[in-house]
N, C-alpha and C positions, 0 to 999 in steps of 0.2 A: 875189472869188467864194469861199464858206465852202467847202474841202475837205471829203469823207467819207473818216472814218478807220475802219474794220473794230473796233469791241472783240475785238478777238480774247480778250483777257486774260478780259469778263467770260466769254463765246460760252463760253471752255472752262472755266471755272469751276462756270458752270451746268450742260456736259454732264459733267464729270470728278466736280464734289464732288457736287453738291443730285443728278445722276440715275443718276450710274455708269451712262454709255454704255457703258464699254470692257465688264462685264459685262453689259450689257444686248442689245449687241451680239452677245457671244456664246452667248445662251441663244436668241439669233434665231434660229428656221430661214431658209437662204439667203442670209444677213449675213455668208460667211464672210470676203469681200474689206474687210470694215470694220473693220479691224484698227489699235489705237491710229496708228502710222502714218499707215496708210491715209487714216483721218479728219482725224489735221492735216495733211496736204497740201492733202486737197482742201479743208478750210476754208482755208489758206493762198492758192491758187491761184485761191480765189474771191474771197476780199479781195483780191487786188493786179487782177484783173478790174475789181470792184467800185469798189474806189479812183484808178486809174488808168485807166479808159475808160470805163466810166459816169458816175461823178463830174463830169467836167470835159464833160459833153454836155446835164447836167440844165440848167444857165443857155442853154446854146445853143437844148436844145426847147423851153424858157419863151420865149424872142425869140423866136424863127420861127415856133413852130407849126407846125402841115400846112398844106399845101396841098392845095385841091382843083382839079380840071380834070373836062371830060368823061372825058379818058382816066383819072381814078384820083385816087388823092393820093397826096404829095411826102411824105415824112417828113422831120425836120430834116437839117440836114448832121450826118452821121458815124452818126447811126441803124442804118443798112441793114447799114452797115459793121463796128460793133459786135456787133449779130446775126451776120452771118456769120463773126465771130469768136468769140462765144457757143456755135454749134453747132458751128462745127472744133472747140472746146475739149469738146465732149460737152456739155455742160450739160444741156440739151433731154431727155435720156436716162438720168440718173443715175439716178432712183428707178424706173423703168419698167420691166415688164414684159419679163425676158429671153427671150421667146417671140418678142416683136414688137419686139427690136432695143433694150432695153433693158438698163441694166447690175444692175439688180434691188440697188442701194443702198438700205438704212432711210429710207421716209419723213422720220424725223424728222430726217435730214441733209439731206435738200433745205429742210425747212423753213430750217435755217440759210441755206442760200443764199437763200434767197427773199428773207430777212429783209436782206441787205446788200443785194439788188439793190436792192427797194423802197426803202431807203434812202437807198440811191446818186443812184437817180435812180426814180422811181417812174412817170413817163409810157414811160419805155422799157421798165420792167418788166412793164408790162400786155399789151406784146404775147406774149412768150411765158407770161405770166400766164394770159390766156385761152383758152391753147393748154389749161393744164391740165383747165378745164370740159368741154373737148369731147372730151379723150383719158380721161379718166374715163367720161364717159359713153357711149362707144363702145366701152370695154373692161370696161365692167357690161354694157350691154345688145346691144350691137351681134352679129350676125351673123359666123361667122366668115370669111365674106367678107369684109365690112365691115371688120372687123378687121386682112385681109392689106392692104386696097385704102390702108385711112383710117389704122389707127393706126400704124404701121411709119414711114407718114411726118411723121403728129405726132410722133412719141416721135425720132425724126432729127434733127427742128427744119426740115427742109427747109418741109414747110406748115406753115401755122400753124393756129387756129381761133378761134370765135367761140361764144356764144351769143346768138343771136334768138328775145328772147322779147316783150317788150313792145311796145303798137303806141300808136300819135299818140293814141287815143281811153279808152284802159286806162288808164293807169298799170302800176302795182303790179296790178291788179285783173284778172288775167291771164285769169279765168273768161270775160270779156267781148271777147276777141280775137278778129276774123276773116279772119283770112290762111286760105286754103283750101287745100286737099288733090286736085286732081283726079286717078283713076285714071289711067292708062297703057295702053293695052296689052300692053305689055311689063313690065310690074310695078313700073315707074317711079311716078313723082306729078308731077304740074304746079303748082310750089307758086305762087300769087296774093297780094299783100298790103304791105305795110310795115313795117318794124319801124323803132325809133327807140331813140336811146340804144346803141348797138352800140358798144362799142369793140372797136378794130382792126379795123372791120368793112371796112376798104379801107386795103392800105398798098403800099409797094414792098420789103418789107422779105423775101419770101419768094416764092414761083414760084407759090404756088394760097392758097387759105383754106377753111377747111372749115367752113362756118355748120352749128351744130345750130339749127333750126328748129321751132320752135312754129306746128302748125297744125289746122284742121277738114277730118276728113274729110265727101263727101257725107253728111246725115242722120244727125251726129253729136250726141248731146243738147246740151244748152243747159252749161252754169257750165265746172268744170273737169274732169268726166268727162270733154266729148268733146272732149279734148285731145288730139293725137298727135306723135309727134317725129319728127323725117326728119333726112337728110346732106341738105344742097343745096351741093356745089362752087361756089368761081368757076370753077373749068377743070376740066369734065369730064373723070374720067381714062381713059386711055386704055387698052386690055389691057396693054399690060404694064409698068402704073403711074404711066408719065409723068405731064404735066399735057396735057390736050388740048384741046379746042373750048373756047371762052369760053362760060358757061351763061346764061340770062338774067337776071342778079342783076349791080345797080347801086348804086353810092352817089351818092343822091342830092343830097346836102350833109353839112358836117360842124359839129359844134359845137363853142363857145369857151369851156371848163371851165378855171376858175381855177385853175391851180398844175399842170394835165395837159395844158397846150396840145402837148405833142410827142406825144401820143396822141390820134390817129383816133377821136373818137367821133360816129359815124356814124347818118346816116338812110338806112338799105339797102333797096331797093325790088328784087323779087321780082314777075317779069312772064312766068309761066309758067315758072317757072324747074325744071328739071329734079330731080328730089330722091329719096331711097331713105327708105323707113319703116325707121323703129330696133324 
């Protein structure tokens, strides 16, 4: 089995010589903790991660793959377990917003981790990979509700997320999507529909998931105007943030993608499923 070795050598060549981090760094507002130091630790601490626990897992999710059941899907052996060593180690958190539980580090230092995780092992890194799409887009648009309920626990690592946007009959062609929107009483939505191509849209790897959802509300025009975005939970949270009720959203199967068999990509099906407008 081919080892991943961390470049550490070129990683800081490129930040030291070609971009002058250590000054770029410091002309940051809020970069104060990214201090030469600073920085090679945590590239350090990410590569022996990287090399030593993801590395030796990438050949094991290429064999196994997930498994599906009624109850969920299996992630490979040692997956689950990696992740909850991923988030004890902060990762989850590094470049995120210190308001909502983040350590407010330079983007451009997570990029560097990113870059070894995918490396390392690339089906394990999509899960908290897609955590990113949906903690972005909660912390652009989202409510500050929204905000304390949803992102505090992304940005943890404790849930994860997703995005659901394409369905069996679209592709790419997103204008033409019809998962719907029903009102609430209570200012909720009942979202209806399928999406397909989901990864990490079902795993055991985290206690909730949080799908950002593509959908129509009643008497919304036709293409991509009358598009809208919602939270739909698997575990409705609870007041005082838990994971709570299971919500109606299911994966239906999963599919068998060449070289990312240890990653859940998923056909998740939305059966009234409970959901908040972004």
């Amino acid at each position: 089995m081919p080892d991943y070795k961390a470049p550490l050598r070129d990683i800081k060549f490129v930040m030291n010589e070609l971009l002058d981090s250590e000054q770029h760094y410091a002309n940051l507002e809020g970069a104060d903790d990214a201090t030469p130091d600073m920085v090679d630790a945590i590239i350090g601490e990410g590569a022996k991660f990287c090399e030593q626990v993801l590395s030796p897992l990438n050949q094991v999710g290429d064999q196994e793959g997930c498994t599906w059941s009624e109850d969920g899907v299996k992630t490979p052996t040692g997956f689950k377990e990696a992740y909850q060593q991923y988030v004890e180690g902060g990762w989850p958190s590094m470049t995120a917003d210190p308001n909502y539980g983040g350590q407010g580090l330079p983007h451009s230092l997570g990029l560097v981790m990113s870059e070894m995780v995918g490396t390392a092992n690339w089906s394990w890194g999509m899960y908290p990979g897609l955590s990113h799409g949906a903690t972005n887009t909660i912390e652009a648009h989202g409510t500050e509700e929204q905000k304390q309920t949803y992102l505090t626990k992304l940005i943890s690592g404790e849930w994860t997320g997703t995005m659901c946007l394409t369905e069996p009959h679209c592709g790419s062609d997103l204008g033409t999507l019809r998962a719907k929107a029903e009102p609430n009483a209570d200012g909720t939505y009942s979202i209806t529909g399928t999406k397909i191509f989901i990864s990490a849209g079902e795993h055991d790897m985290a206690e909730n998931i949080v799908h950002i959802v593509l959908a129509r509300l009643p008497g919304a025009p036709e293409g991509t105007k009358g598009i809208s975005l919602f939270i739909v939970p698997k575990q409705l949270p609870n007041d005082d943030g838990s994971s709570g009720d299971r919500n109606a959203v299911s994966c239906g199967s999963i599919e068998h993608k060449m070289g990312i068999h240890g990653n859940a990509t998923c056909v998740m099906n939305f059966d009234g499923a409970k959901g908040w407008l972004i």
